[in-house]
N, C-alpha and C positions, 0 to 999 in steps of 0.2 A: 659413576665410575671413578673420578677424581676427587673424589671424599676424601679419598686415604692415600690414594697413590698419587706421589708429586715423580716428576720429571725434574732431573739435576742436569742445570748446564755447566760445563765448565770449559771457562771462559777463557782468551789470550790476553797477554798482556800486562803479567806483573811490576813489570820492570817498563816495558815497552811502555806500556799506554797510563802508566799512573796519573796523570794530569787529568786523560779521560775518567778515567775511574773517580777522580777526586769529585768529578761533576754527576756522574750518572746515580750512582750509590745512595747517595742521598736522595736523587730522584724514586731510584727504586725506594725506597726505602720511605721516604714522606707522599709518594705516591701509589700507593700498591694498587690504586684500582685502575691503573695505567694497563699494568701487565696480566696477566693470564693466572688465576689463580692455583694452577698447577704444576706452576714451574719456579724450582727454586735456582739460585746460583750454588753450584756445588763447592766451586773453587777458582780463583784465577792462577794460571801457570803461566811460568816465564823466566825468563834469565837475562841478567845486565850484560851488558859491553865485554868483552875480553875476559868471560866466564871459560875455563878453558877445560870444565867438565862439561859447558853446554853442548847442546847438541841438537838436529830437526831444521833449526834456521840461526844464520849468523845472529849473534844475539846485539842489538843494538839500544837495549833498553839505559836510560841516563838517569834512572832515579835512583838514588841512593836507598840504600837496604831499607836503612831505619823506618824510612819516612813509608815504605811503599809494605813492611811489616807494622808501622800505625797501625794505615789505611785501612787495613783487612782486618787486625785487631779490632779496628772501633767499629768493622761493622759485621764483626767476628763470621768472617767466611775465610776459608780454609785456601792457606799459601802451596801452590803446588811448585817447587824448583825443578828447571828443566835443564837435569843433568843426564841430556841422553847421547853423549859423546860416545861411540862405538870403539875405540881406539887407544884407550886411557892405559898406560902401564903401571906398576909402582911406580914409580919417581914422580906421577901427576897428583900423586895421591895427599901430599903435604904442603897443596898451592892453598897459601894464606888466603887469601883472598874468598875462595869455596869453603876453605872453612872455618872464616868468619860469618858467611853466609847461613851455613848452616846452625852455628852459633848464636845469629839475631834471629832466626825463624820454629829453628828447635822447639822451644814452649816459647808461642806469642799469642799469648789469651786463652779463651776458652778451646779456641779451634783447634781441632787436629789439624796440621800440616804434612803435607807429603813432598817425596820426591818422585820425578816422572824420570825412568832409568834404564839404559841399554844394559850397562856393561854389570859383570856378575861381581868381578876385583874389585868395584865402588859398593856394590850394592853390601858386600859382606863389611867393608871397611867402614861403612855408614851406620851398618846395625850395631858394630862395634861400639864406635865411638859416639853416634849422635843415635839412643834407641829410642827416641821419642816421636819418627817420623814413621808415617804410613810408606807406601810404595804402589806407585803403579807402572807395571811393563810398556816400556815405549811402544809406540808405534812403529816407530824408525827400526825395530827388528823388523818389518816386513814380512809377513807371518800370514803368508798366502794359501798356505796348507792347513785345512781345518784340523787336519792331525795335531800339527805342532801347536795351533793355536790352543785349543783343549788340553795340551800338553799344559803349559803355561798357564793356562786358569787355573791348572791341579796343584800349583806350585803355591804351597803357603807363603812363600816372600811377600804378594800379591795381593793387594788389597782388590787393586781393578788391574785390566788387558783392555788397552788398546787394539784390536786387531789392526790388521789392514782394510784399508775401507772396500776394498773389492770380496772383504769376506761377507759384508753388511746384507746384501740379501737374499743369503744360503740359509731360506727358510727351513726348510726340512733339515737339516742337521740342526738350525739354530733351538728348534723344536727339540730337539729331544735333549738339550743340555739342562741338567737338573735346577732346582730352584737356588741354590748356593752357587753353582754355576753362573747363573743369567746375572744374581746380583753383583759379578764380578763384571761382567761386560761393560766397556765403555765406548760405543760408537762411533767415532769420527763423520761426524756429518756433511760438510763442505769443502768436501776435499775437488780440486780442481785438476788434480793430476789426470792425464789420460789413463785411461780405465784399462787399456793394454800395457802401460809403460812397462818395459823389460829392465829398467835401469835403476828405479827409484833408490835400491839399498847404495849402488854406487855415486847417486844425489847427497844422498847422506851420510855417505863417508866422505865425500868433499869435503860437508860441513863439519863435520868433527875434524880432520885437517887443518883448515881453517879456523877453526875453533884455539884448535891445539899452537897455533903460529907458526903454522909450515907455509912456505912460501909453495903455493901448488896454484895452479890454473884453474880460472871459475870453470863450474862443471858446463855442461854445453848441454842444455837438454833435450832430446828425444821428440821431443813433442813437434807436430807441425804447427803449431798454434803460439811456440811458446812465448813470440814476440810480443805478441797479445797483453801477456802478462795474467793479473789472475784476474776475472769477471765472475761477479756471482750467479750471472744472467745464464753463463757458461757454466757452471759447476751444478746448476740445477739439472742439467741436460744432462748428468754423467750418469750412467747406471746405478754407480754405487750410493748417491747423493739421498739423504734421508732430511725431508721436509717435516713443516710441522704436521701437516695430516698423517705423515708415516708415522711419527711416533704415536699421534693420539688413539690410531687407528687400527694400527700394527704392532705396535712395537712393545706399547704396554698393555695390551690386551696377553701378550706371548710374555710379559712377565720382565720385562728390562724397564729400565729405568735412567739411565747413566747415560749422556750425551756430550759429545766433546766439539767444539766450535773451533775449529784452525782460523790463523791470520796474525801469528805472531809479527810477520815481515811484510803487512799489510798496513796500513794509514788509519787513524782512527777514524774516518766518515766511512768507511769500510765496514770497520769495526759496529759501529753506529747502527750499519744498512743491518747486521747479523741480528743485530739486539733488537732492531722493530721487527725485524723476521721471525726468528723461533720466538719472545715472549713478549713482543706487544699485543695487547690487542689492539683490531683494526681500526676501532672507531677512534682507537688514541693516540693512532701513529705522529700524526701531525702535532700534538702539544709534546709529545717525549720529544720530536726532531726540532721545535721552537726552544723548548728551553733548553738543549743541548746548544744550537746554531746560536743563539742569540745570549749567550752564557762571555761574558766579555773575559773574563780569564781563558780561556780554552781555544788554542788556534784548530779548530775540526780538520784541515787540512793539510 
């Protein structure tokens, strides 16, 4: 079956986790027979510190542009920027800073790069000025209605749609979206949000808020659990939560391919637990998590 059909994950952490990435990449990459020969890295997304187009999660990544468009140059996978600020007016549209951003990542090697994007006044102003990026629809629309969603895969802008991960297993409509359709799908797999939450799009205009340097009130979430914080142990138990037997089993059998990993504002040994999960294999979990752990430039925690 996996002859021809790979699984693309796309990863967090451009900006956040470069340090990791400086150490794993190479592992992938001088050890392929570590992971699963099915599954490729599609891209990693992400957004630095005081990015005031980001958006999804306060952006806290501290590596500088260049060094973190190298990284993905030399191992030519595809930079995604995560400008998915819902709240953007003109006047945000000329912060130096984004578009110098867009400026180091525009053409960096072979790879196509994209942008992951809420708002429509960036999305036209980007194809303007920088037409060298792909595009994929945020998540962060919230896009719970499979109407709207299939609205949005129709939308040439689009390379991929994130849906909402509560749309993730609406098999029988997911069934009948055409083969150009499904290649647009991009799943959000480990999302830990409460599978009822009523609030999430007001989650994420916090963050854009905050993004933007409004002095406003962290958001208060909904959830009874939310002390907890996020647990993968937990986000397995969610309805919408797509494992690795769902995709091998489900998901590309019905023709998708395209899988998206959250935990941009998670810890890189978090990060770590994703990566032995969707593309370790198991008899090799233990020497990926040795040379990760035992890797003296890299604090894992």
């Amino acid at each position: 079956m996996f002859k021809e059909t790979k699984v693309y994950y796309h990863l967090p952490g451009l900006f956040e986790f470069y340090e990791f990435y400086k150490v794993f990449l190479p592992l992938f990459r001088e050890h392929r027979e570590y992971f699963y020969e099915w599954c490729e890295i599609g891209s990693v997304y992400g957004a630095p510190a005081d990015c005031i187009w980001g958006g999804g999660r306060v952006g806290f990544g501290d590596a500088k542009a260049e060094d973190a468009a190298l990284l993905m140059r030399e191992y030519n996978i595809s930079s995604r920027l995560t400008f998915s600020n819902s709240l953007l007016k003109e006047e945000h549209l000329n912060d130096k800073k984004c578009n110098r951003l867009c400026e180091t990542f525009e053409h960096n090697g072979e790879a196509e790069n994209g942008i992951i994007i809420y708002s429509d006044l960036l999305l036209e102003y980007i194809k303007k000025h920088y037409p060298g990026f792909y595009f994929v629809s945020s998540t962060t629309k919230v896009l719970t209605g499979f109407d709207e969603f299939e609205n949005e895969l129709n939308r040439s802008d689009f390379r991929f749609i994130v849906p909402d991960f509560r749309l993730n297993k609406e098999f029988e409509k997911l069934n009948k979206l055409s083969g150009e359709q499904k290649n647009k799908v991009e799943f959000l797999c480990n999302e830990c949000c409460r599978f009822d939450c009523f609030d999430r799009k007001n989650c994420y205009e916090n963050v854009s808020r905050k993004s933007l340097g409004e002095d406003c009130e962290d958001h208060i979430c909904v959830s009874p659990n939310a002390e907890d914080g996020y647990r993968f142990s937990e986000a397995m138990k969610n309805p919408g939560f797509i494992g690795t037997d769902d995709i091998l089993n489900i998901y590309v059998p019905k023709g998708f391919s395209q899988f998206k990993i959250e935990g941009r504002s998670l810890g890189s040994a978090m990060i770590l637990e994703f990566l032995l999960y969707y593309m370790t294999k198991p008899e090799f979990i233990l020497n990926v998590r040795e040379e990760i752990y035992l890797d003296s430039s890299l604090d894992i925690f």
